[in-house]
N, C-alpha and C positions, 0 to 999 in steps of 0.2 A: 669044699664048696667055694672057698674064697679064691683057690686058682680058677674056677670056671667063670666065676664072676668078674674076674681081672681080663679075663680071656673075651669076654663076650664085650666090655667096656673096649677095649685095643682095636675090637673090628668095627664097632661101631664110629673110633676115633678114625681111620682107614676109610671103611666107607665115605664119612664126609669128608674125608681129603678126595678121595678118587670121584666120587659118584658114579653117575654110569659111566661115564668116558673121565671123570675125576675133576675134581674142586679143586678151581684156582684161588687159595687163600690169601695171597696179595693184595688182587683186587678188589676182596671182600674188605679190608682191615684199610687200602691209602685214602688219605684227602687230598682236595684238590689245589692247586698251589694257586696263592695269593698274588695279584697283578697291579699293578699302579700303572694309572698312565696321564701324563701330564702334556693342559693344551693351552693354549695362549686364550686368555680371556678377555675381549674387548671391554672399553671401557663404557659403565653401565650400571645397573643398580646394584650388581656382586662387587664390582670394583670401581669408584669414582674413577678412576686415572687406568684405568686398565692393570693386567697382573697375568697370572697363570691362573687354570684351572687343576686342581689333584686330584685324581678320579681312581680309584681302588676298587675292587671285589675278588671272587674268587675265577678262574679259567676250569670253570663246567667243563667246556669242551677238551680241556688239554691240549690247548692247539696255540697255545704258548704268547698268545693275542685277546686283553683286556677286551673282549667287545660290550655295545653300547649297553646290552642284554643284561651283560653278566656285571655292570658299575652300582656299587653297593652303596657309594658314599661319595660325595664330593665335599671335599674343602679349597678356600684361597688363597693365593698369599700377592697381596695387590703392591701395586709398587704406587711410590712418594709421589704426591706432587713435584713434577717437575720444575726447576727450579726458572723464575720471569726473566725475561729478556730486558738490559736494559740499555739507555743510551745517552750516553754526557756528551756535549759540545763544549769546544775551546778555542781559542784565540791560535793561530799556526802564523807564526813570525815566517817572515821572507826569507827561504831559505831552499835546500833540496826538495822538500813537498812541493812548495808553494812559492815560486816567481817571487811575484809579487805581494803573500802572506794569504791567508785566508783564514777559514775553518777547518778545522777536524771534528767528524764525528766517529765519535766511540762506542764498541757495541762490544758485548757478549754478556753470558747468564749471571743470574745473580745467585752464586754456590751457595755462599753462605747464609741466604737467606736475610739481609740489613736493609733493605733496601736501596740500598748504595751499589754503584761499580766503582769497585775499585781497580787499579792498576793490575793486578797479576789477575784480574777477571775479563780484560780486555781480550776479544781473540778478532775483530776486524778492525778496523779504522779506515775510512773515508773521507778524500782530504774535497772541500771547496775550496776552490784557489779563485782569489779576484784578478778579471783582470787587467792590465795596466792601463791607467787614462792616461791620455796623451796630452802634453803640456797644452794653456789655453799660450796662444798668443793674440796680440791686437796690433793693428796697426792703422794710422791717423794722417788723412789727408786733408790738408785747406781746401774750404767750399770757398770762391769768390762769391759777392755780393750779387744778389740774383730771385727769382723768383723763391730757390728754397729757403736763404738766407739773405734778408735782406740788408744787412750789413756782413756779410759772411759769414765765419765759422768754419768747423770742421765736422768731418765725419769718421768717425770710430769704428771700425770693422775688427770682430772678432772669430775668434772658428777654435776648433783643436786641429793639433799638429799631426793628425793622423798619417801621413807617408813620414814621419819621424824627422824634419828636413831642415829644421828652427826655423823657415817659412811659412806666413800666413798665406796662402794661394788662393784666389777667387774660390775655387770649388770648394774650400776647406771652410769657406764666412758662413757663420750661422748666426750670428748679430748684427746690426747694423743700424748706429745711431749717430743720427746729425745734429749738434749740438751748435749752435745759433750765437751769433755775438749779439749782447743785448747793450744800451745806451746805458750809462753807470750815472746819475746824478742823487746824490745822497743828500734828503731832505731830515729838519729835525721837528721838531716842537718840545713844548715844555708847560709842566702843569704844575702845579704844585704833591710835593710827595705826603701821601697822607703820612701824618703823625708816628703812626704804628708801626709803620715800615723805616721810619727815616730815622739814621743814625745823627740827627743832625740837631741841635738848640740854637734857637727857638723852633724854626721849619727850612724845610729845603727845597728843593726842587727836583723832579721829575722829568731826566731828559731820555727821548726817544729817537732813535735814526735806525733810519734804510732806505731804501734804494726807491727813488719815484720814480715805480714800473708803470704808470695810467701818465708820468709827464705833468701831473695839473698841479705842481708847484706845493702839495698838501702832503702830509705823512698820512695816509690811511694806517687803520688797525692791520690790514692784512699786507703793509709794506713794512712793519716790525723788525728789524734784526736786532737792536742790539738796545740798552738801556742802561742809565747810570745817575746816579741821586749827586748832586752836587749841595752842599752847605750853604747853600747862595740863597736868599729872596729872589724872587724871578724878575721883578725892576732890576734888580744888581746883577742879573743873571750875563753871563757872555759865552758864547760858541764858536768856537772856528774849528776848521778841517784842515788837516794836511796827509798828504800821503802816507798809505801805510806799507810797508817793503814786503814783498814774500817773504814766509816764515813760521813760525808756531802761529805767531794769530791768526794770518790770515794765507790759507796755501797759495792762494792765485794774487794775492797783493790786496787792497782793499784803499780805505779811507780812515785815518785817525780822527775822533768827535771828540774834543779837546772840551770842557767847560769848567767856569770858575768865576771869578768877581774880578774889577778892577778895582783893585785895593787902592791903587795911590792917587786914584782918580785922574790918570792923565791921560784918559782917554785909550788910551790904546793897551788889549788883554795882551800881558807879557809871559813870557814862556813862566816864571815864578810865582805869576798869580791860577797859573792851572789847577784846579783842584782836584780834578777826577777825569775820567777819560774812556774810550770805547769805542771798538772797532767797528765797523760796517766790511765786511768781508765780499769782494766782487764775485759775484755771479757766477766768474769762467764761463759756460756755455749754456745753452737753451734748448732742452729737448720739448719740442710738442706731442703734445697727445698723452696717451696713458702706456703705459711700460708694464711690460710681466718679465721678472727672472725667471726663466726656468731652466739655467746653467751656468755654468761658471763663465762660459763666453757671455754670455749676457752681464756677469757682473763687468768681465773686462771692458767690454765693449760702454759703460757708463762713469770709467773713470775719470774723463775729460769733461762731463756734466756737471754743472752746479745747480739747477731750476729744472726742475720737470713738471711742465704747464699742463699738469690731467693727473691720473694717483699713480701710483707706483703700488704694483703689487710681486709680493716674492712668494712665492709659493712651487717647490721643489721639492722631488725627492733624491737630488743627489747632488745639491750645493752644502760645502760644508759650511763654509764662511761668505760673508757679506761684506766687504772695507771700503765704505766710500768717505773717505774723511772730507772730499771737496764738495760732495753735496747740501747745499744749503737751504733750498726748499723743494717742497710739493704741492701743488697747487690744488691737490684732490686730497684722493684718502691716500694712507700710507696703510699699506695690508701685509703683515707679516704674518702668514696663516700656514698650517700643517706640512709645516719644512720637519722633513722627517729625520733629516744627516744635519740639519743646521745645526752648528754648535757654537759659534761666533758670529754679533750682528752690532757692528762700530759705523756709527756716523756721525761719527763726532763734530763736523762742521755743521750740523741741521739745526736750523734756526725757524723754523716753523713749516706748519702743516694746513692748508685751509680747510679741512676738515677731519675725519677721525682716524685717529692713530690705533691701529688696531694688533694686537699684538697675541695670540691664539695658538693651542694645540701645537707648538714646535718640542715633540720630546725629550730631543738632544741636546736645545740650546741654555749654554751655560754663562757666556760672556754677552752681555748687551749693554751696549754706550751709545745712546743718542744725546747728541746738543751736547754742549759744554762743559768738558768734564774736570775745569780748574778751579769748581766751588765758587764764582763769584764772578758778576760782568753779564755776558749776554745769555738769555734767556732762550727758552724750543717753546716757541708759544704753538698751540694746539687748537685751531678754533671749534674743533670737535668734540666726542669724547673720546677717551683713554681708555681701552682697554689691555689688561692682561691678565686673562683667563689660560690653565690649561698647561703650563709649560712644566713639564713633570720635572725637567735638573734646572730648574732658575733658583739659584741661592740667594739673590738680592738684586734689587731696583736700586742701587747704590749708580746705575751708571745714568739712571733718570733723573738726578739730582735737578738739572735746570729745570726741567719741564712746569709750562702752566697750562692746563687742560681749560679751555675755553666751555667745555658741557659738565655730562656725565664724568666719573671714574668707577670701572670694575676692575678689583684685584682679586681673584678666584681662584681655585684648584690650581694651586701653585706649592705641590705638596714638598718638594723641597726645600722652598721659599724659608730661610731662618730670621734674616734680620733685613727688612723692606728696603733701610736706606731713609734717605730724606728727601721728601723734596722743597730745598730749599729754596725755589724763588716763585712758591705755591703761596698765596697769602689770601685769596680771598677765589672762592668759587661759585661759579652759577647756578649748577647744580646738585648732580646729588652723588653720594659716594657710597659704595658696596665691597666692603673686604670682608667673602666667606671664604670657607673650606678650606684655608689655607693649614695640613693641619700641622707645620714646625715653626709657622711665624710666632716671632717672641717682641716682633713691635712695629705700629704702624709709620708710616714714612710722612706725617703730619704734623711738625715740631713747629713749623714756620706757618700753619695754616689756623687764621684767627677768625673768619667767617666763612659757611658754607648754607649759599641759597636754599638748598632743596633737602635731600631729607639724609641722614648717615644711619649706616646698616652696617653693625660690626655680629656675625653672626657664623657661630660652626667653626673656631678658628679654636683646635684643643689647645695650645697649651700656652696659647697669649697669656704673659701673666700681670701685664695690665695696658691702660686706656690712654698712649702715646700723644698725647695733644695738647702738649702744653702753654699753646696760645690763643687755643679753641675761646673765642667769647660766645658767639650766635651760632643757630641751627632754624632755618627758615622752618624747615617744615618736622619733618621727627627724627629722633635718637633712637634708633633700637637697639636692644644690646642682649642680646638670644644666644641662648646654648655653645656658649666659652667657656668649658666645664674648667679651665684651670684661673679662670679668675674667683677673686676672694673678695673683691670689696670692686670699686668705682674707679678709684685712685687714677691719674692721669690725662682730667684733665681740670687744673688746677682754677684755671679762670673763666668755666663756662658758665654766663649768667641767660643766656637766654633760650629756650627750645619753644621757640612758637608752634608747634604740631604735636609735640609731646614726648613724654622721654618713656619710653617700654623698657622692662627690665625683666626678660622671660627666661626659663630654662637652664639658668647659670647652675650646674651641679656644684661647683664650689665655693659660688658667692655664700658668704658668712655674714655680710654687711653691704652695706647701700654709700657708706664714707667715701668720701673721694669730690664730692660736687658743692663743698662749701661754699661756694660764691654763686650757685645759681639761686636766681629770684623768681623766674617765671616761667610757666610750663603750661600748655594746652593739657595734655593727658598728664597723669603719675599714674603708671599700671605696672606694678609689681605683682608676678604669676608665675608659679611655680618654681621657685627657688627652693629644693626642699632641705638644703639646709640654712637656711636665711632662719636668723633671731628676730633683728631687729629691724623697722625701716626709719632708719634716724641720719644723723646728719647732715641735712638740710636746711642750716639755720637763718639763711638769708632766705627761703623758698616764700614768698608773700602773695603770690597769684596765679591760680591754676583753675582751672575750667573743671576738670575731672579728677577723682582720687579713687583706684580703683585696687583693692587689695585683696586678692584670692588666692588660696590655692599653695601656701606655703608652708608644710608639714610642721616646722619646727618655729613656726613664728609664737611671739611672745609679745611682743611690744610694736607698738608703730612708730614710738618718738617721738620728739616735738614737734608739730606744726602750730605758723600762727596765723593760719586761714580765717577769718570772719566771714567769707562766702564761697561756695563751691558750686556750679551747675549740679553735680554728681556725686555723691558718698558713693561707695559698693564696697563692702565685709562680706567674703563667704568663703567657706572648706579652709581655714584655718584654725584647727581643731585644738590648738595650746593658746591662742590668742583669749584672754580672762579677763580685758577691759577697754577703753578707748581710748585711753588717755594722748595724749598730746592732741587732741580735738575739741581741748575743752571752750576754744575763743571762738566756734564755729557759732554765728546766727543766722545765718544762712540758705539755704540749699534747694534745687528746684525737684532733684529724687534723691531720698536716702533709700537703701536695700540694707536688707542684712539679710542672709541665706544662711543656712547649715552651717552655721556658728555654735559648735557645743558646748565651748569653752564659756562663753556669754551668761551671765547672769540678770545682767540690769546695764539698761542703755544711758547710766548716772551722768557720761562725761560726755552726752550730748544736752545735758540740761539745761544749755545757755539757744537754743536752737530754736528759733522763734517761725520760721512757717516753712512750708514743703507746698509743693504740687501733689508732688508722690512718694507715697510711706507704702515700703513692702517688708514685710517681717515674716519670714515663713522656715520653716522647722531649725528654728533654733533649740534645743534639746533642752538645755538648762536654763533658758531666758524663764524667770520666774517675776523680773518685774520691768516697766518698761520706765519710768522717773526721768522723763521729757518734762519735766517741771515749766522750760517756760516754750514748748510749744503753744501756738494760740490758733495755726490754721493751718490746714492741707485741704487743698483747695479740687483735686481732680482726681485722686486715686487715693485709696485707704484698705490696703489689704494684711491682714493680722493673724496668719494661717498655721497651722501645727504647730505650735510653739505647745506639748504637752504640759508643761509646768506652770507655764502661764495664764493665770486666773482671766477667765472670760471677761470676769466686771470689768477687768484694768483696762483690756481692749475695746468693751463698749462704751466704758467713761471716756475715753479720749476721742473717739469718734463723736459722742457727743456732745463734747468741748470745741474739737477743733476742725473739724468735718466739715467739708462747705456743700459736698454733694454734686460737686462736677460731673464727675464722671461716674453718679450712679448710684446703687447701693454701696456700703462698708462690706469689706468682704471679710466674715470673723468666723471664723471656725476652726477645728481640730486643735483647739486650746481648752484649756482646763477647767470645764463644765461645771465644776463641783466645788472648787476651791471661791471663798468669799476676801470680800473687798473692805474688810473692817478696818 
């Protein structure tokens, strides 16, 4: 039975091979082979930066081609941010790039990802090459006397050398100036020199000379050249002139102003009895009208100038330098303004300006000398104001030394600016003076300066680290001294006694102390605000009369110091939150309004208890004021307000209204004080 059963199994295995026409077993048993196909993937939310797409499944059809059909799976593989383009400039010396030198800019990717190119990352360079300016020349022909010159002169023709030929050629003049022979008579006078300024015991005298341009036999202010202090009494006084030769003093020749005493009394001033002395410098020529540089042919064409009768302004963007040593005056403004290549500006013969010297936004300039740069003898009088705001490479006003500004002074955003200079023949001014933002100056250039009319503003200047004035006495109008975070005290100016407008002391981050102004007596305002790290406001031991005293706002204050006030228009205390008593107020009798605000440090107003009447009494949320011991108040006459002081027993505040209250201005204003607490 088991061979028939083997037998009948065998055809069965036969039949489903063959079937009717017979069973393909191959086809029955393969899979279908697996495909990958890879496509570039833009870049997008699969791939920031773009990549490839990887697309897999199986080939259903056998036809040896991944179609869209048969994609079972996709994955990515994205590629890097590509790496930033970057691009450095440099200086390219005169050489095979570049003629006459230029720039180079530098480009290729940044591999490494530092943000820097560096050298083996460079793959272009692109040369800017400048190109070559063509020498200025000038050349100077005599005007005969005539309608344009009435006593002659010459005229100055300047131009570039453009056909390269060292000829100036008519077609090549792009300047031209006619410079005027003026009549030379050099007048003087004499005043007596004030005390402060004179080197001289008992007194001396004051001599002044220049050139009498009006003819009418007078030295006016605005015919000034030149000045010199003789040791002489002005009875005893003697002046004589003799020629002065071309040379350092004078480039075009001038007038020697000889003065001194006749010592042996016999009449006649002997060469041994000269005491001091001083140039009057000639003119050389006369331009009229008003002048603009706007090239270097313009500066040539003004070399034979001494007077320009209208202002001179320079204002270029491609003069480097300025050299007029022979110019002597300006009769207008003198406008040095946003010279972009300026980097040298010397005038060293300029003896005065009739009106303002303005000195602005020149980026480049590093060397400036006007007027007299031998420290002593003749003065750049300015009957204007003085400006210099703006000049980002000026390291120092060291070459302003002469200068005397007739108005205003602004010394501003002069961020370079380290050490101002002096100006030594500055002693007394009209107006007012402004040194901010300056932010490397370490000192101001006012050593020699012992009054100033109008008001002084030393403000924003970080790292000043003190107050350069050490012959400062007066200030007409106010002292500010605002946000100089690297001052620490006062210090510098050792002999100021007077501030008739008021001395402000705001902002200072590193004032620690108020010291520094021992000799001042007298002050319209004292407003010290916001110094927050200020302790004390003390040494002020001569301070005897001031109109206002106004103390707010100083985190770390403790103490106010000694004052020996008996009368103040104005008390004001407030948001000094360490401040615990009054003291050095204790000789005030005084006062037209006392305040105290948001005072929490306060307890009891004990060391105003010599204070005998007010107009106006304001006391409002003092936290800890618990008693008010005004002991010998007797009247406040127009205002009485006594407001949230929570500690403070209501009785205390209604007893003294009813003692000293006159009812001026009203009802007593008493509330949000301590209802409940009694008055035993």
């Amino acid at each position: 039975m088991r061979s028939v059963a083997m037998r009948w199994t065998w055809m069965v295995v036969l039949a489903l091979s063959a079937g009717c026409d017979g069973i393909d077993l191959e086809r029955l048993v393969r899979q279908h082979a697996p495909l990958t196909r890879i496509t570039e993937e833009p870049a997008g939310p699969h791939c920031e930066h773009g990549g490839s797409a990887v697309l897999t499944g199986l080939d259903l059809d056998d036809d040896g081609v991944l179609a869209d059909d048969e994609v079972k799976s996709t994955t990515y593989d994205c590629d890097d941010a590509p790496p930033s383009a970057l691009t450095r400039t440099r200086e390219e010396p005169a050489g095979t790039h570049c003629l006459n030198g230029g720039r180079a800019v530098e480009t290729g990717l940044d591999v490494d990802g530092n943000g820097t190119l560096e050298d083996a990352e460079v793959t272009v360079t692109e040369y800017l090459c400048a190109t070559a300016i063509p020498r200025v020349l000038m050349r100077a022909q005599a005007v005969p006397p005539g309608e344009r010159c009435a006593l002659g002169g010459q005229v100055s023709r300047a131009g570039y050398d453009a056909n390269d030929n060292r000829e100036l050629e008519d077609a090549e003049v792009s300047s031209e100036v006619y410079g005027c022979t003026e009549p030379d008579t050099v007048v003087t006078r004499a005043s007596q020199a004030p005390s402060r300024l004179s080197p001289c015991f008992p007194e001396g005298s004051l001599v002044e000379a220049g050139v009498d341009l009006d003819r009418d036999g007078v030295l006016d202010d605005d015919e000034r050249r030149a000045s010199v202090i003789a040791c002489t009494e002005i009875p005893q006084l003697r002046v004589r002139q003799r020629p002065e030769p071309i040379g350092a003093a004078c480039a075009a020749g001038g007038i020697r102003v000889e003065v001194g005493a006749d010592d042996d009394g016999d009449g006649t001033f002997e060469d041994q009895e000269v005491g001091a002395s001083t140039a009057v410098c000639h003119p050389a020529r006369t331009f009229d009208g008003t002048f603009e540089v706007k090239s270097a042919a313009d500066v040539a064409a003004l070399q034979g100038i001494g007077r320009v009768r209208g202002s001179l302004r320079i204002n270029s963007s491609v003069v480097n330098e300025v050299v007029l040593p022979g110019l002597q005056s300006v009769e207008g403004q003198l406008v040095i303004t946003d010279n972009g290549s300026l980097t040298r500006m010397e005038l060293t013969g300029l003896r005065f300006v009739a009106q303002d010297l303005l000195i602005i936004n020149n980026s480049a300039l590093e060397t400036l000398k006007l007027g007299n740069q031998m420290g002593s003898g003749s003065r750049l009088w300015v009957a204007g104001d003085l400006n210099v705001e703006s000049n980002a490479s000026l390291p120092t006003l060291f070459g302003l030394r002469s200068i005397v500004p007739g108005g205003n002074i602004t010394l501003s955003d002069n961020d370079a600016m380290v050490t101002s200079g002096s100006f030594d023949e500055l002693h007394e001014l009209k107006g007012s003076i402004l040194v901010g933002d300056n932010d490397a100056l370490m000192s101001l250039p006012f050593a020699s300066l012992w009054r100033v009319g109008g008001s002084f503003t030393i403000t924003s200047n970080k790292v000043l680290p003190t107050l350069t004035c050490a012959s400062l006495m007066t200030i007409g109008d106010r002292l500010d001294i605002s946000r100089n975070a690297a001052l620490t005290d006062l210090s510098g100016m050792p002999a100021l006694e007077s501030v008739t407008g008021g001395l402000t002391v705001v902002e200072n981050d590193g004032l620690l102390s108020t010291a520094g102004m021992e000799t001042l007596s007298s002050v319209g305002l004292l407003h010290v605000a916001r110094n927050p790290l200020l302790e004390t406001v003390a040494a002020f031991p001569m301070l005897r009369f001031a109109s206002h005293l106004s103390i707010s706002e100083n985190a770390k204050l403790t103490s106010l110091g000694t004052f020996k006030f008996r009368s103040l228009d104005t008390l004001f205390v407030g948001h000094n939150p360490l401040l615990t008593h009054l003291k050095g107020l204790e000789q005030l009798e005084s006062l037209r309004v006392l305040g105290v605000e948001f005072s929490s440090g306060l307890t009891t107003l004990a060391d105003l208890g010599h204070l005998r009447s007010l107009e106006q009494l304001t006391l409002v949320d003092n936290l800890n004021l618990t008693r008010l011991d005004l002991t010998g108040l007797q009247r406040v006459d127009m205002f009485f307000t006594i407001v949230d002081n929570p500690k403070l027993p209501t009785c205390l505040a209604t007893a003294l209204a009813t003692l000293a209250y006159k009812g001026g201005g009203g009802a007593p204003q008493i509330a949000g004080n301590d209802s409940t607490a009694t008055c035993d």
